[in-house]
C-alpha positions as CSV (number, residue, x, y, z in Angstrom):
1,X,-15.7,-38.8,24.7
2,X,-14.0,-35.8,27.0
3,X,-11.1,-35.7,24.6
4,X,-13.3,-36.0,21.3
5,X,-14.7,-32.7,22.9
6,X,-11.5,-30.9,23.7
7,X,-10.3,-32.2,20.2
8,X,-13.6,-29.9,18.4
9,X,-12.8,-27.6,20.5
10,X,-9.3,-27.0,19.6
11,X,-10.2,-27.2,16.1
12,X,-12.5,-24.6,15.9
13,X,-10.4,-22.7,17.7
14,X,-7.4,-22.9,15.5
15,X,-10.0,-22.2,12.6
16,X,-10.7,-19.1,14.2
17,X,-7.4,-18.2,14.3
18,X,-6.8,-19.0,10.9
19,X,-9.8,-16.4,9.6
20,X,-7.9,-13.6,12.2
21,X,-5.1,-14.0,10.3
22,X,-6.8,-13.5,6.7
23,X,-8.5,-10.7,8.1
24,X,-5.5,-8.8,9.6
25,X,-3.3,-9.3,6.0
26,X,-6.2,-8.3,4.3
27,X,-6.5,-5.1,6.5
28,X,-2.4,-4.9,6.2
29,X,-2.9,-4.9,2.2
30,X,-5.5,-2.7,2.1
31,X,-3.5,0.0,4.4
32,X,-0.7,-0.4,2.0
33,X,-3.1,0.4,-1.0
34,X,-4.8,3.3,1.3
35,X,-1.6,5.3,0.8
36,X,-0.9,4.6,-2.7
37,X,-2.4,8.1,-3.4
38,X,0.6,9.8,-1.3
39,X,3.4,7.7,-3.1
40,X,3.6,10.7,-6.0
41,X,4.5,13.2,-2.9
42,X,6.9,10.4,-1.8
43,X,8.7,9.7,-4.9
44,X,9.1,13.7,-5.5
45,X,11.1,13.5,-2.4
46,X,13.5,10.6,-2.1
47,X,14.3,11.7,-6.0
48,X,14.9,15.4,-5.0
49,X,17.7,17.1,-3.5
50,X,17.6,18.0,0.5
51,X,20.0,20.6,1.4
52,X,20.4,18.6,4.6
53,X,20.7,15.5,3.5
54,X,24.3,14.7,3.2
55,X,24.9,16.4,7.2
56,X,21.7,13.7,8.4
57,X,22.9,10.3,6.4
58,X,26.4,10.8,4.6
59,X,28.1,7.1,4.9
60,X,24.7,5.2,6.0
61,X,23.7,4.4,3.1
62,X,27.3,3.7,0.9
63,X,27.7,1.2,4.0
64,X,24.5,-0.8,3.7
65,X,25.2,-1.5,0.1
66,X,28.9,-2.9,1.1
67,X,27.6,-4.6,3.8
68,X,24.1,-6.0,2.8
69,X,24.2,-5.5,-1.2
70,X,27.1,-7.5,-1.6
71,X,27.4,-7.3,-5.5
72,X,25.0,-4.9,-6.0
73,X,25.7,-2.1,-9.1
74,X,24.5,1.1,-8.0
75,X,25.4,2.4,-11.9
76,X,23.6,6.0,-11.5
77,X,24.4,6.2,-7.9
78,X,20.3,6.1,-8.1
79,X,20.0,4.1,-5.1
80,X,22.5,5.7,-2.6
81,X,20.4,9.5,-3.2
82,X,17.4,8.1,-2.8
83,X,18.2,6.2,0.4
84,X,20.2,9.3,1.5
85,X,16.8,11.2,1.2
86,X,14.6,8.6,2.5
87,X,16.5,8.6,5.9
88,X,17.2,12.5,6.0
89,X,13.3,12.5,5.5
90,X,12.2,9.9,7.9
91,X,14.4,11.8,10.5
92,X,12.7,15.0,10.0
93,X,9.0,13.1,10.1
94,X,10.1,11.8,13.9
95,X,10.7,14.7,15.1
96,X,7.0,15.7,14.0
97,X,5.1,12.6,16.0
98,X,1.6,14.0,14.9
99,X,2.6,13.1,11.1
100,X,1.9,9.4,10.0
101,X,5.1,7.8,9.0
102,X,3.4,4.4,8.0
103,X,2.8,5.9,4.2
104,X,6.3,6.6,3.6
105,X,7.2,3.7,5.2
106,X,4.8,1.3,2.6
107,X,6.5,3.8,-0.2
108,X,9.9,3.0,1.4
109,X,9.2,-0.8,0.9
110,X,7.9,-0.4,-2.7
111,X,10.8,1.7,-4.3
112,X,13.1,-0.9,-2.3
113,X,11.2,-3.7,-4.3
114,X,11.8,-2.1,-7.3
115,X,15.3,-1.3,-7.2
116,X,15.9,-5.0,-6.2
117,X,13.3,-7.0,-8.7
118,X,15.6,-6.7,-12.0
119,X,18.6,-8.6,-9.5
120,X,19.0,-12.0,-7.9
121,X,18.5,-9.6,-4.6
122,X,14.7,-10.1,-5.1
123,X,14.8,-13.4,-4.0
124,X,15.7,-12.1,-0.8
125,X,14.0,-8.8,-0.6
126,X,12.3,-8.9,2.5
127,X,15.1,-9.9,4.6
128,X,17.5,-7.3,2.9
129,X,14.5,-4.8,3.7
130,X,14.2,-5.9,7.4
131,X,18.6,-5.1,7.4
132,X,17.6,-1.9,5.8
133,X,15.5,-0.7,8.5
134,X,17.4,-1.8,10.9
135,X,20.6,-0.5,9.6
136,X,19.7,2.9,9.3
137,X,18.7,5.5,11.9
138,X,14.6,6.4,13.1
139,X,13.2,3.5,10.6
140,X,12.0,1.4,13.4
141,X,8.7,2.1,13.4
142,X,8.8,0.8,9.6
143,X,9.9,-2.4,11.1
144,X,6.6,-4.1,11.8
145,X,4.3,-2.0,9.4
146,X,5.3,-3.2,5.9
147,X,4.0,-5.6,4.5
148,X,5.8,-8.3,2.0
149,X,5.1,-7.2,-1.8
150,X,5.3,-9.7,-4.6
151,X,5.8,-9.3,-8.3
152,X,1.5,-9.1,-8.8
153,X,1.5,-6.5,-5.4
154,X,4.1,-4.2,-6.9
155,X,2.7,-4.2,-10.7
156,X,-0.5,-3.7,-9.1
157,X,0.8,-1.0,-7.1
158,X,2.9,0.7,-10.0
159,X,0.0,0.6,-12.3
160,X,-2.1,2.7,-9.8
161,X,0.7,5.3,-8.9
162,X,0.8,5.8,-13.0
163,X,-2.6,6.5,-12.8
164,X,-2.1,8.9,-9.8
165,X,0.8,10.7,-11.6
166,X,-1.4,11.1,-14.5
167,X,-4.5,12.4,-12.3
168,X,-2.1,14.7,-10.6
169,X,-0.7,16.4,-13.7
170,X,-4.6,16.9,-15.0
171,X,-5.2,18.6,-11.7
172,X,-2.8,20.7,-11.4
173,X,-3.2,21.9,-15.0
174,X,-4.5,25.8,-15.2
175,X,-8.1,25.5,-15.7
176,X,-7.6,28.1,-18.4
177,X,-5.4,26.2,-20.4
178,X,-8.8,24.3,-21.6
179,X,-7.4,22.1,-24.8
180,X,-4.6,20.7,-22.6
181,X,-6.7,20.6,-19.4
182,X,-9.2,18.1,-21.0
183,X,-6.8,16.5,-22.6
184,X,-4.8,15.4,-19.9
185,X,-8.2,14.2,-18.0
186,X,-9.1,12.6,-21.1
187,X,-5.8,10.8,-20.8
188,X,-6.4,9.8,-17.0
189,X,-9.6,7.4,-18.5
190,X,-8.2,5.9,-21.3
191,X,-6.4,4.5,-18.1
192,X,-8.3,3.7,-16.1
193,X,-11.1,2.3,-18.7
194,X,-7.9,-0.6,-19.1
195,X,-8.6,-2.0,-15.5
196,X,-12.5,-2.5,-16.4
197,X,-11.7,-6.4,-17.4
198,X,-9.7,-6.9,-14.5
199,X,-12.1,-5.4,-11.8
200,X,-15.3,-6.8,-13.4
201,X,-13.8,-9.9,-13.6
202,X,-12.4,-10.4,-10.0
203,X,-15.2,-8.3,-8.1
204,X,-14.5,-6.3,-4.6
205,X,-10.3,-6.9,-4.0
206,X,-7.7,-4.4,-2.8
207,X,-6.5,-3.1,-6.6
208,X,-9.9,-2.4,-7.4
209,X,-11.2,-0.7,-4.2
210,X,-8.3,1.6,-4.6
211,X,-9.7,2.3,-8.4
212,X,-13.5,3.0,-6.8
213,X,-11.1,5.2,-4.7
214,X,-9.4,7.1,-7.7
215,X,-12.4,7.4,-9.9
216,X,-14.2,9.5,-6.7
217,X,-11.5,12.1,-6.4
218,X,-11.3,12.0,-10.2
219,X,-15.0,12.6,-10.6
220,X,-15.0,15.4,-7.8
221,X,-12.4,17.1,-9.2
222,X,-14.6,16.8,-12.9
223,X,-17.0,18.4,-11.1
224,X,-15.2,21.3,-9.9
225,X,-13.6,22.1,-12.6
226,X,-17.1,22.9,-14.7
227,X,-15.3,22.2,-18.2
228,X,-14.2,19.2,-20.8
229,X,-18.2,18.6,-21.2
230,X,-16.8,15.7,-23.6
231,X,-15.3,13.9,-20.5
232,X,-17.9,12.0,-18.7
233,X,-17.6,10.9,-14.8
234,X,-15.9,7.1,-14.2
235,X,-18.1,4.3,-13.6
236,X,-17.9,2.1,-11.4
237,X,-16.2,-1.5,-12.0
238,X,-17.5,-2.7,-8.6
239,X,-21.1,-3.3,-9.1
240,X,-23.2,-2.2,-5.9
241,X,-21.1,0.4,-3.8
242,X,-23.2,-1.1,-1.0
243,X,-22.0,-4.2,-1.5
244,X,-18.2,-3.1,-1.0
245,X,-19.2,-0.8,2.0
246,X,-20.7,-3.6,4.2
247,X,-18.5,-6.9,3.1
248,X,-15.7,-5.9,5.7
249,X,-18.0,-5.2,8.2
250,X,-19.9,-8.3,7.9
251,X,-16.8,-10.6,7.7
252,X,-15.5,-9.1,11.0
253,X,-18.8,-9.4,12.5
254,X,-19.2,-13.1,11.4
255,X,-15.3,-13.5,13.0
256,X,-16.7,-11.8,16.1
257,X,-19.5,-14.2,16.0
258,X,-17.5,-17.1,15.7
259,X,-15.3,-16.4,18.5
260,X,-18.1,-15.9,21.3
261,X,-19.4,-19.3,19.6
262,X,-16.0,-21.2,20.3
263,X,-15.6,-19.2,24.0
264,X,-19.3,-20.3,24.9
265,X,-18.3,-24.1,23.6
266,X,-15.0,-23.5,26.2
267,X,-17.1,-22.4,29.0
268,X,-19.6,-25.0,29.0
269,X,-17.6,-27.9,28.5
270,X,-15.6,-26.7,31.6
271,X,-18.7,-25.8,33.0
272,X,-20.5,-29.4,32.6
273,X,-17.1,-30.9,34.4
């Protein structure tokens, strides 16, 4: 009977362990998703030329290719710039420790997925990425904040950067320029209308909170603008906004619940002895 107990005890307990770790990749996700709005800023960057860059990183970069990449065809010499000015700009945000590095460091694993996803590297991508931070100099915080992307993550994640790109170019258009003003906005919901099917479809999930994200900023900035009357705000795909707002909290509640359940079960049972 005592070890029948100890047995239900044990389970629930590995049950609650099991929800803790749903709920900390579904925050990890979500993180990676949160910063999807700064990958524009981030791709500008690593695909720009830094005066400093070559003094920071010359060599790092030509040698994790020979030495991880075995095989590897850098044809365009793409992938050595851009990891030249990924490290010469992760060097210059540790020396600022009030910056968040985590968002470049989710943009640093994306672009590395990419450059690796047309190749038999992909197969391997997370490992090679784990050599890649370790390899090169201040990416050690990166280390233990990325989170591993599959084909569905990154197409998810390149379909919302588009959209950013695209929201970006309408906002930075003169708001005198009126023709090409609304037309760029009107291009930004032709967009993100395509995702309506997918959102209604699947309800409340990380790709489509980060739309209900995109279609606030982009109705703000309609707002502010006070033109392209023939451009209406975004709905929603989501349904209830409450509904979104309160399902985390309620499932971390209901884990919080279920772990002073299974420590009350420990204590009495030990108590009762």
């Amino acid at each position: 009977m005592i070890y029948k107990k100890i047995d239900a005890i044990f389970h629930d307990m590995h049950l609650s362990h099991k929800i803790h770790v749903i709920l900390y990749h579904s925050f990890k996700y979500e993180n990676k998703n949160n910063y999807v709005k700064d990958f524009f800023d981030y791709k500008t960057i690593i695909n720009g030329e830094l005066e400093d860059s070559k003094e920071v990183t010359e060599g790092f970069c030509e040698n994790y290719i020979k030495r991880y990449l075995n095989g590897y065809i850098d044809e365009d010499g793409s992938f050595n710039k851009c990891c030249n000015n990924a490290l010469s700009h992760i060097t210059s945000l540790k020396s600022k420790p009030e910056i968040d590095i985590y968002g470049f460091c989710e943009y640093t694993n994306y672009w590395f997925y990419g450059k690796l996803k047309s190749t038999d590297k992909i197969t391997n991508y997370m490992t090679l990425l784990q050599n890649f931070f370790e390899y090169l100099d201040n990416f050690e915080d990166c280390l233990n904040n990325t989170e591993d992307i599959d084909d569905r993550t990154y197409s998810n994640l390149e379909k919302l950067v588009e959209l950013y790109e695209k929201f970006y170019d309408f906002e930075k258009e003169p708001s005198s320029h009126d023709h090409i003003l609304c037309g760029k906005g009107q291009i930004c919901v032709r967009e993100y209308m395509k995702h309506e099917d997918t959102c209604k479809r699947n309800g409340d999930n990380s790709f489509c909170n980060e739309l209900e994200n995109f279609r606030e900023r982009f109705n703000t900035h309609l707002k502010s603008i006070k033109k392209c009357d023939n451009i209406e705000e975004l709905p929603s795909f989501q349904g209830s906004s409450l509904a979104a707002t309160i399902s985390l909290p309620v499932s971390v509640m209901s884990v919080i619940s279920l772990f002073s359940l299974i420590t009350y079960k420990v204590s009495t049972f030990f108590v009762q002895k």
